[in-house]
C-alpha positions as CSV (number, residue, x, y, z in Angstrom):
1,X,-7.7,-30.1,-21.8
2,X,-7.4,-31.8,-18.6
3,X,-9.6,-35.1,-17.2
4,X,-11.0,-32.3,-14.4
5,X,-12.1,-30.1,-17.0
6,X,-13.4,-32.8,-19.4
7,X,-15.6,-34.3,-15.7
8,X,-16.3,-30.5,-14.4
9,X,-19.8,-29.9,-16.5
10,X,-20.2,-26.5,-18.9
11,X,-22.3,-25.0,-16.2
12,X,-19.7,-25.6,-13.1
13,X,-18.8,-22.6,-11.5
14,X,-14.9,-22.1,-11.8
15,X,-13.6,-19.8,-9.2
16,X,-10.1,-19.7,-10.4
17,X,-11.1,-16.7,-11.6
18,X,-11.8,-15.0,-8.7
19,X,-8.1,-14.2,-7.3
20,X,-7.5,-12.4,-11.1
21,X,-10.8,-10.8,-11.5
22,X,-12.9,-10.6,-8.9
23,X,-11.4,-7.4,-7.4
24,X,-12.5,-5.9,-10.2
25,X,-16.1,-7.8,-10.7
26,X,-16.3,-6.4,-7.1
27,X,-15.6,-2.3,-8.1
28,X,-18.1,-2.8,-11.1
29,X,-21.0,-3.8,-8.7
30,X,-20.0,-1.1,-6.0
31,X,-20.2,1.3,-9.2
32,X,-23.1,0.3,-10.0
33,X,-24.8,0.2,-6.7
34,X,-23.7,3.9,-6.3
35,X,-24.9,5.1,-9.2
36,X,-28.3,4.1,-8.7
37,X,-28.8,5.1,-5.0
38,X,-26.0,7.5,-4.6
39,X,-26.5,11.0,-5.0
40,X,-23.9,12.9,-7.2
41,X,-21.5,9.8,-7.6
42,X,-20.9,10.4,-11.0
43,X,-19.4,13.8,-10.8
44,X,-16.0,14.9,-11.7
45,X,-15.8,16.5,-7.9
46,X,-16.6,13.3,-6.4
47,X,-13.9,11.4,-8.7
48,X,-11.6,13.8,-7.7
49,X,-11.9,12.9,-4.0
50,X,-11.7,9.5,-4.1
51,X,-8.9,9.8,-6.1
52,X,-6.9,11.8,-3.7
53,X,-8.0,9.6,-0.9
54,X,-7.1,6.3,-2.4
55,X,-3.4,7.9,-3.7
56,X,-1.7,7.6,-0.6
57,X,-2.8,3.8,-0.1
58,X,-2.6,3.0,-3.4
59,X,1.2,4.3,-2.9
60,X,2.2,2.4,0.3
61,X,0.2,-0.8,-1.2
62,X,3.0,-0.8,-4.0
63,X,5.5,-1.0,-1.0
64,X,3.9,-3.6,0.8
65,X,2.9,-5.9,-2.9
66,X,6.7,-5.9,-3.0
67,X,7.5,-7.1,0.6
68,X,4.4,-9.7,0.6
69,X,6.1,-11.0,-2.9
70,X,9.1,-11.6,-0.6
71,X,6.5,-13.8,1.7
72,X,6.9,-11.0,4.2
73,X,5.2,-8.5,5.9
74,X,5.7,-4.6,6.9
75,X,4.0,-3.4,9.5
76,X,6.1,0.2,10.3
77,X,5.1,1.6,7.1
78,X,2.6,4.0,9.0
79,X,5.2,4.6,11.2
80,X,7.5,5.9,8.7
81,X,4.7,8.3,7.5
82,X,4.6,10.0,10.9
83,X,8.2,10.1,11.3
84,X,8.1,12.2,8.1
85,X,5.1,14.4,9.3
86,X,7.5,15.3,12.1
87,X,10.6,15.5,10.6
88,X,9.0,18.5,7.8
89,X,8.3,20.9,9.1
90,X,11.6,20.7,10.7
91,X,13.7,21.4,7.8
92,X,11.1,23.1,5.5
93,X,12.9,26.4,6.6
94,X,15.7,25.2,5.0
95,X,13.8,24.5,1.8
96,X,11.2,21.9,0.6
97,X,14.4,20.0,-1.3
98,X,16.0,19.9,2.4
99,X,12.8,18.7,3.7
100,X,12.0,16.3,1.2
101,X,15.6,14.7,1.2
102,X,15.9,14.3,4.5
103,X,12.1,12.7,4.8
104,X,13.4,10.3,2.0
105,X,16.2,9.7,4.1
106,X,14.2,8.5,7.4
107,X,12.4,5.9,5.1
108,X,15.6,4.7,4.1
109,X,17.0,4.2,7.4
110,X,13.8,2.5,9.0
111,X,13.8,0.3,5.5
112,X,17.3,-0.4,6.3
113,X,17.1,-1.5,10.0
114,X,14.0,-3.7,9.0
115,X,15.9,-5.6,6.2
116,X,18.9,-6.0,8.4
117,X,17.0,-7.7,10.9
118,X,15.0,-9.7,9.0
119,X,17.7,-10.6,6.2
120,X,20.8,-11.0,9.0
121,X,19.4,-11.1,11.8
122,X,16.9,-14.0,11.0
123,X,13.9,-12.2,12.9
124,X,10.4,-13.2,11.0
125,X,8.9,-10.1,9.1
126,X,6.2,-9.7,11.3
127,X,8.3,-9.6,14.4
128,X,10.9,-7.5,13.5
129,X,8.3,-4.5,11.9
130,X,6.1,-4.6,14.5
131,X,9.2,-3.1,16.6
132,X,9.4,0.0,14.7
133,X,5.3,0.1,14.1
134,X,5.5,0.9,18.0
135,X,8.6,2.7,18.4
136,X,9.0,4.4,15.3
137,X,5.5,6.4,15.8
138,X,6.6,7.2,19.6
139,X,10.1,8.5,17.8
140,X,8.0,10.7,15.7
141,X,5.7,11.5,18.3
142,X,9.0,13.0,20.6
143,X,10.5,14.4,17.4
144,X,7.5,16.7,17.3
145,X,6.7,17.9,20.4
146,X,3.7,15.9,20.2
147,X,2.0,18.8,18.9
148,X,-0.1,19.8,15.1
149,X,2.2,22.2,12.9
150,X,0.4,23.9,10.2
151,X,2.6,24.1,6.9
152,X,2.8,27.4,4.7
153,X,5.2,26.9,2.5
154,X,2.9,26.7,-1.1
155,X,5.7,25.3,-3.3
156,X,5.1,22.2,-0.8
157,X,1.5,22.3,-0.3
158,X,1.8,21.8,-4.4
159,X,2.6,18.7,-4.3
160,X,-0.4,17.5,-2.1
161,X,-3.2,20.1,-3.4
162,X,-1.5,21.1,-6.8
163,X,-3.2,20.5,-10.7
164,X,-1.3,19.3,-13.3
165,X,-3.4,19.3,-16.8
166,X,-6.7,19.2,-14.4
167,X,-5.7,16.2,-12.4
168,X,-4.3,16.4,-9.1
169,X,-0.2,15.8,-8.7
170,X,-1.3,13.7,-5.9
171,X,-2.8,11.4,-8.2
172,X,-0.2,11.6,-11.2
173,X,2.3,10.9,-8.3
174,X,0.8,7.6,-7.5
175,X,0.2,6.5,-10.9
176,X,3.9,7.3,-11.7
177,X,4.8,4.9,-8.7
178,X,2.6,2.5,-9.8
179,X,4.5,2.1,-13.1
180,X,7.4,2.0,-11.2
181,X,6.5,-0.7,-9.5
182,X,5.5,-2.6,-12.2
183,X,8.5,-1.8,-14.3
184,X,10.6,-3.1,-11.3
185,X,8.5,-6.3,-10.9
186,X,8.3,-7.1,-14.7
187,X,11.5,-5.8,-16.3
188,X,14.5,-6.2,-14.1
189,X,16.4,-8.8,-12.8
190,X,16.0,-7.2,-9.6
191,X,12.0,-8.2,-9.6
192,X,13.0,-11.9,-11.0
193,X,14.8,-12.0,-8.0
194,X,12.6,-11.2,-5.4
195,X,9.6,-13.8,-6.9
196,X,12.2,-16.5,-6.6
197,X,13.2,-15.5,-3.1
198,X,8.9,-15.4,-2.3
199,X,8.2,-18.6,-4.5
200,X,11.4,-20.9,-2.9
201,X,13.5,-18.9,-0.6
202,X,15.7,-21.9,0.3
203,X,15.8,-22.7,-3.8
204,X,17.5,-19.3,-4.2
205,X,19.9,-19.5,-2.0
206,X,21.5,-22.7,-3.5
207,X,21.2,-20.9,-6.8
208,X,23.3,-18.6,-5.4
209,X,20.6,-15.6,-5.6
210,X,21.9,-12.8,-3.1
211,X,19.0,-13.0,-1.2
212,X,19.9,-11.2,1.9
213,X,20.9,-8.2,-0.7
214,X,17.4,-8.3,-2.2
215,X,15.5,-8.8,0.9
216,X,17.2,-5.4,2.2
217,X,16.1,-3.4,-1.0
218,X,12.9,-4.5,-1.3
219,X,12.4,-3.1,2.8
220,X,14.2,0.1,1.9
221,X,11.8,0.6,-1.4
222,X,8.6,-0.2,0.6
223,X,9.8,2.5,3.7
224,X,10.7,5.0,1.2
225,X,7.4,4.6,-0.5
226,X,5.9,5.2,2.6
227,X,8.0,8.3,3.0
228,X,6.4,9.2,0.0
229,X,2.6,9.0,1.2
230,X,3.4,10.9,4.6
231,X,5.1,13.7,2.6
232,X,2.1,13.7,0.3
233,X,-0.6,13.4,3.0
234,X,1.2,16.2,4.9
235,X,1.1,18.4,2.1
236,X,-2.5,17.7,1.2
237,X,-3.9,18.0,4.8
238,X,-1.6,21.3,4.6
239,X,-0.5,20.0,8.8
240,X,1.6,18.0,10.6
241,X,0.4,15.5,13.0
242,X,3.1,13.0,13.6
243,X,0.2,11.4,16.0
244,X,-2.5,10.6,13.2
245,X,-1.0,10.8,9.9
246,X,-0.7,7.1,8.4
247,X,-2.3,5.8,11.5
248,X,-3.4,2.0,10.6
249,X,-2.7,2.5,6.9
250,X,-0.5,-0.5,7.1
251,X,-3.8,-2.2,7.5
252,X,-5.4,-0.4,4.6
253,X,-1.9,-1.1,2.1
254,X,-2.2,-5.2,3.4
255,X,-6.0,-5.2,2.5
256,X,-5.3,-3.9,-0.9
257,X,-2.7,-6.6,-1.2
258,X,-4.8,-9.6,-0.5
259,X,-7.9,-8.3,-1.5
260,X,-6.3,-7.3,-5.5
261,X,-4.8,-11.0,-5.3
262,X,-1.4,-11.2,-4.2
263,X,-0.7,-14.4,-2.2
264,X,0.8,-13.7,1.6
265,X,2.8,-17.0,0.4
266,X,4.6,-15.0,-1.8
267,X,6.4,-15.6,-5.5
268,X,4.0,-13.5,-7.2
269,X,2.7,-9.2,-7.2
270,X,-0.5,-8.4,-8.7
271,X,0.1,-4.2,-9.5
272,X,-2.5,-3.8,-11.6
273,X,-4.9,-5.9,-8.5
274,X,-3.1,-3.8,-5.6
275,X,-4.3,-0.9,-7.1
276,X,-7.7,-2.1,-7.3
277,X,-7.8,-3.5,-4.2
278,X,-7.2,-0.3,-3.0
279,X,-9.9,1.7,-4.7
280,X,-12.4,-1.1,-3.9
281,X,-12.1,-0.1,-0.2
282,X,-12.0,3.0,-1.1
283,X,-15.1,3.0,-2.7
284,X,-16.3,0.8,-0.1
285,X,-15.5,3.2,2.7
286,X,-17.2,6.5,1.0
287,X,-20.1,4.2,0.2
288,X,-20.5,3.4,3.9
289,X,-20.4,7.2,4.7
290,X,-22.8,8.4,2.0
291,X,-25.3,6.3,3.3
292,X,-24.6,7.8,7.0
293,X,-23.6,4.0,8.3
294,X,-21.5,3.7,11.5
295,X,-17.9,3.2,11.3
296,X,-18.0,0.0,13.0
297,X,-20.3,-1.2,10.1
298,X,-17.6,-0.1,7.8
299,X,-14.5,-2.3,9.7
300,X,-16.8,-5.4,9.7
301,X,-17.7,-5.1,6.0
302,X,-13.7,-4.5,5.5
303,X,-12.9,-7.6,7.7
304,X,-15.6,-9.1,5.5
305,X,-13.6,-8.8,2.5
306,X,-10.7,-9.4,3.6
307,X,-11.9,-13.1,4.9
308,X,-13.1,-13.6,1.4
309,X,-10.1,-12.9,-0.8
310,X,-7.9,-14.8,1.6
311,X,-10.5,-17.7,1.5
312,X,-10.8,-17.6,-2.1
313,X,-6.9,-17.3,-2.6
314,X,-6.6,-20.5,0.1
315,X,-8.9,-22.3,-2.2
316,X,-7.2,-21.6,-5.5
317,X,-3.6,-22.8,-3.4
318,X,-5.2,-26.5,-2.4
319,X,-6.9,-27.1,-5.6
């Protein structure tokens, strides 16, 4: 036991705790609340939709844990969700394997162009995403025709509005990412990797790390994991509108990331946190519109939180 602990009296509050758990502290109370002045919260219907709401967050959040790890950013991940609203209905007449390959595909190449700038290029993160969080929308945006194509084909729409053993694809999809991700992170030398780059990039070059390598993959994963969500949030709106679909969810996938613990210093992802992070605003959100509040009242509470875990995070850092 340390002299601080020894000093700090029984009854001091510690809030090193509050990066690990208080994501999940937070949920509990926001259950809670619900259930005792929210109608029909506790209904298998109601689970359902926040479920299906929170899977495409929770799916681009995995993306963005791994680039924050990296002590980067990734702002074009909403992008790359409209470029793949456009882009299917495209080549669904060629076959939802067609369609979905060449979706896929897009994420890779915007994952690719925004590793190679930041890795050889030198560009920060922030910088060299925001470029394709403009441009790659307007792309998608042209690709379209700027208009909203409805989508027919039902082996598609399966995969967005689709049951498997009473629980919606959608939602087995993003839990089967989700251990992805973790697998990756906890298992492989790839994950060691990319905490070492995040903890000490300049460490891991003189330990001979291929750093730029990494740095490239872990943009690819995080755009193709985006791909994902847009062909998912297509398929469960049952439309394509390359205009509004994953509009601002980069925000959304960030605030998951702080808010379930991850440092934007990088060396470390919290999976199990991002996920929570993500239903917390979730819950948040449909809390807000139960109770017939504005949107506006919904952002501040958001900004709110988001001010809190990064305070709380800076606190744990300088202690």
């Amino acid at each position: 036991m340390t002299t601080e602990a020894l000093a700090r009296p029984r009854w001091a509050f510690d809030k090193a705790w509050l990066p690990k758990y208080g994501v999940y502290a937070a949920i509990l109370l926001l259950i809670a609340y619900n259930i005792a002045f929210t109608p029909y919260f506790l209904t298998l219907s109601n689970l359902r939709i926040q479920l299906i709401q929170a899977a495409p967050v929770v799916i681009v959040a995995m993306g963005m844990a791994l680039v924050i790890g990296t002590e980067g950013i990734d702002l074009s991940v909403g992008s790359v969700m409209a470029l793949t609203a456009a882009l299917i209905p495209l080549y669904l007449g060629y076959g939802v394997v067609a369609a979905i390959g060449v979706s896929l595909l897009a994420g890779v190449a915007v994952g690719l162009a925004n590793g190679l700038l930041v890795a050889k290029v030198g560009l920060q993160p922030i910088v060299a995403t925001l470029a394709l969080f403009v441009g790659g929308r307007g792309l998608a945006v042209v690709i379209s025709g700027g208009q909203l194509k409805d989508i027919r084909n039902e082996d598609f729409l399966y995969l967005g509005s689709g049951d498997l053993l009473g629980v919606p694809v959608l939602v087995w999809t993003a839990a089967l990412l989700v251990l992805v991700v973790a697998f990756v992170i906890r298992r492989t030398v790839f994950g060691r990797r990319l905490l070492a780059i995040g903890g000490n990039r300049p460490a891991a070059e003189l330990a001979g790390l291929p750093v730029k390598r990494v740095l490239i993959g872990v943009y690819v994963l995080c755009a193709v994991l985006a791909a994902i969500a847009g062909l998912l949030s297509v398929s469960r709106i049952q439309s394509s509108d390359a205009s509004a679909v994953g509009l601002l969810i980069e925000l959304s996938a960030i605030t998951a990331v702080v808010v379930g613990g991850t440092p934007l210093t990088g060396g470390r992802v919290r999976v199990l946190g991002t996920v929570a992070g993500a239903l917390l605003m979730q819950l948040v959100v449909a809390t807000m519109i139960k109770h017939d509040l504005p949107p506006s009242t919904t952002e501040m509470v958001q900004a709110v939180i988001i001010l809190v875990a990064v305070y709380v995070a800076r606190e744990r850092r300088t202690r």
